[in-house]
C-alpha positions in Angstrom: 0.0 0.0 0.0 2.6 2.4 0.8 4.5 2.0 -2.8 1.0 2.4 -4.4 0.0 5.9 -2.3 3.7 7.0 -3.9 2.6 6.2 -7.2 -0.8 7.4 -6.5 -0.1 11.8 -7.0 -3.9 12.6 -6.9 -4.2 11.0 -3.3 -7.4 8.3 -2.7 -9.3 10.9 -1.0 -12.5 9.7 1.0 -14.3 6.6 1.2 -17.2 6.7 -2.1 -20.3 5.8 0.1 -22.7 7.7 -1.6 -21.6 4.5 -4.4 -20.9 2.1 -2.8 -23.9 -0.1 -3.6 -23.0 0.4 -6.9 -19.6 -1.3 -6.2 -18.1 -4.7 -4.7 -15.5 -3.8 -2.4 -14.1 -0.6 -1.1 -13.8 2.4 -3.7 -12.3 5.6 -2.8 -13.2 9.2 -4.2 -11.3 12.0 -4.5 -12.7 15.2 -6.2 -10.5 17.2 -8.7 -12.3 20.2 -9.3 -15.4 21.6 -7.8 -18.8 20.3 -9.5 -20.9 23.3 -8.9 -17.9 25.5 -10.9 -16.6 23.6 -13.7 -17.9 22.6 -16.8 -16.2 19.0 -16.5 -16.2 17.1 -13.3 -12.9 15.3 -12.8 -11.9 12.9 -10.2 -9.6 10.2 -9.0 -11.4 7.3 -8.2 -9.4 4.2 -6.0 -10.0 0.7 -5.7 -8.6 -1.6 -3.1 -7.7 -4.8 -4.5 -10.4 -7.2 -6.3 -12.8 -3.6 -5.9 -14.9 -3.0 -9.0 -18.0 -1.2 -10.3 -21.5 -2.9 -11.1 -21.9 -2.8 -15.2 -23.0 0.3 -16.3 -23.9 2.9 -18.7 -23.2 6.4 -19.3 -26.2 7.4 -21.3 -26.4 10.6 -23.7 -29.1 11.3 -26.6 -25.2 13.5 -27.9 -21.9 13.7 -26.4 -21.6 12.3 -23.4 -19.4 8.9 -21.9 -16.3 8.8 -19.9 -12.3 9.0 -20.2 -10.2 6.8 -17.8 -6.5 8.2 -17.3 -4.9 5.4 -15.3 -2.6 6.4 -12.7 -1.7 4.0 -10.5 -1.4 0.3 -9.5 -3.6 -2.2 -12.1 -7.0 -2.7 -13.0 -9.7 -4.2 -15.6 -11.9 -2.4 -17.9 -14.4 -4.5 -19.7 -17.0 -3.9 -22.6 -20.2 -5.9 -22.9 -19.1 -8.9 -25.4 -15.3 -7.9 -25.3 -12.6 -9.6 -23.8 -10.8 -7.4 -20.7 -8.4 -4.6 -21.5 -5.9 -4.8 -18.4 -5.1 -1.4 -17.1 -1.7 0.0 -16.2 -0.5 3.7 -15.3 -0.4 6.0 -18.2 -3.2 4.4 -20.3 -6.4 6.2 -21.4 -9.5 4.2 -22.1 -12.3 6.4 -23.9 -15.8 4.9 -23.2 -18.5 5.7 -26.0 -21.8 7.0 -24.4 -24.7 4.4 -24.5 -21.7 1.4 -24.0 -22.1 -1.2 -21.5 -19.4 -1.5 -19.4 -17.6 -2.5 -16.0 -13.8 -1.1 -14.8 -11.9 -1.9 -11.4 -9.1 -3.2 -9.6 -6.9 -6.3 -10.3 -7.8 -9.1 -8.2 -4.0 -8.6 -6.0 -3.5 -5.0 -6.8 -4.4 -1.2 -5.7 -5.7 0.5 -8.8 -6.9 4.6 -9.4 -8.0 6.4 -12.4 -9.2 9.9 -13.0 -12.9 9.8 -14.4 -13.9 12.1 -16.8 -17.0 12.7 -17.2 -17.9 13.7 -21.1 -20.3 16.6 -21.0 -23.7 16.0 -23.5 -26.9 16.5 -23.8 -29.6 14.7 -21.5 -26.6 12.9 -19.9 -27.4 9.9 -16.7 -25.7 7.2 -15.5 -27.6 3.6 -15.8 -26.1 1.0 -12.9 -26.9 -2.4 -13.7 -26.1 -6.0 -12.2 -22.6 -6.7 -10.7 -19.6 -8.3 -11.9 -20.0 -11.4 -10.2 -17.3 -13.1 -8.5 -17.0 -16.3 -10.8 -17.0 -14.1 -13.9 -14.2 -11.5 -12.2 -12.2 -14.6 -10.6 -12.0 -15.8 -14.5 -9.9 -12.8 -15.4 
């Protein structure tokens, strides 16, 4: 953990319970800008090890989605009907509006990102079932 909140520059921030039914495991937020005064909201997000998100999708009728910068430790990102992309520091995933999807922490590692949330028109967030622990153990 210590070698991981080196590599970690945004810092993990608080604990996300206003999420955390949305996720299996802990997940850590840490706010980048302010929401109520910038046009983009930023943040780092940290899992602890085998931490990820329920699938989801970032709906838009225009614009709209998300950008992963990876920052520290390793993680999974994983499309609906795709194999997993594994996540390293210094990678950038772009996720398409309207596209089902799931992102976390390696199974034996730390993992942040900064989420970027794409601004669009009549944007929400749909969260769906979880990644179940047979189908992340299969990784």
């Amino acid at each position: 953990m210590s070698d991981f909140e080196k590599e970690n520059i945004f810092g993990i921030g608080v604990p996300n319970d206003a999420f955390a039914e949305y996720f299996i495991g802990q997940s850590y937020l840490n706010p980048l800008v302010d929401i109520e005064n910038s046009a983009v909201f930023l943040a780092n997000v940290t899992f602890e090890p085998g931490c990820r998100n329920n699938w989801h999708v970032h709906h838009a009728q225009s614009g709209g989605g998300q950008i992963l910068i990876c920052v520290a430790g390793e993680g999974w990102y994983q499309v609906e009907g795709e194999d997993a992309l594994s996540l390293k520091p210094g990678m950038v995933v772009e996720i398409p509006a309207n596209v089902k999807h799931w992102h976390g922490a390696k199974k034996d590692s730390w993992f942040s990102h900064i989420a970027v949330e794409v601004p669009g028109v009549e944007t929400s967030n749909e969260w769906l079932e979880e990644v179940s622990d047979e189908y992340y153990e299969d990784l």
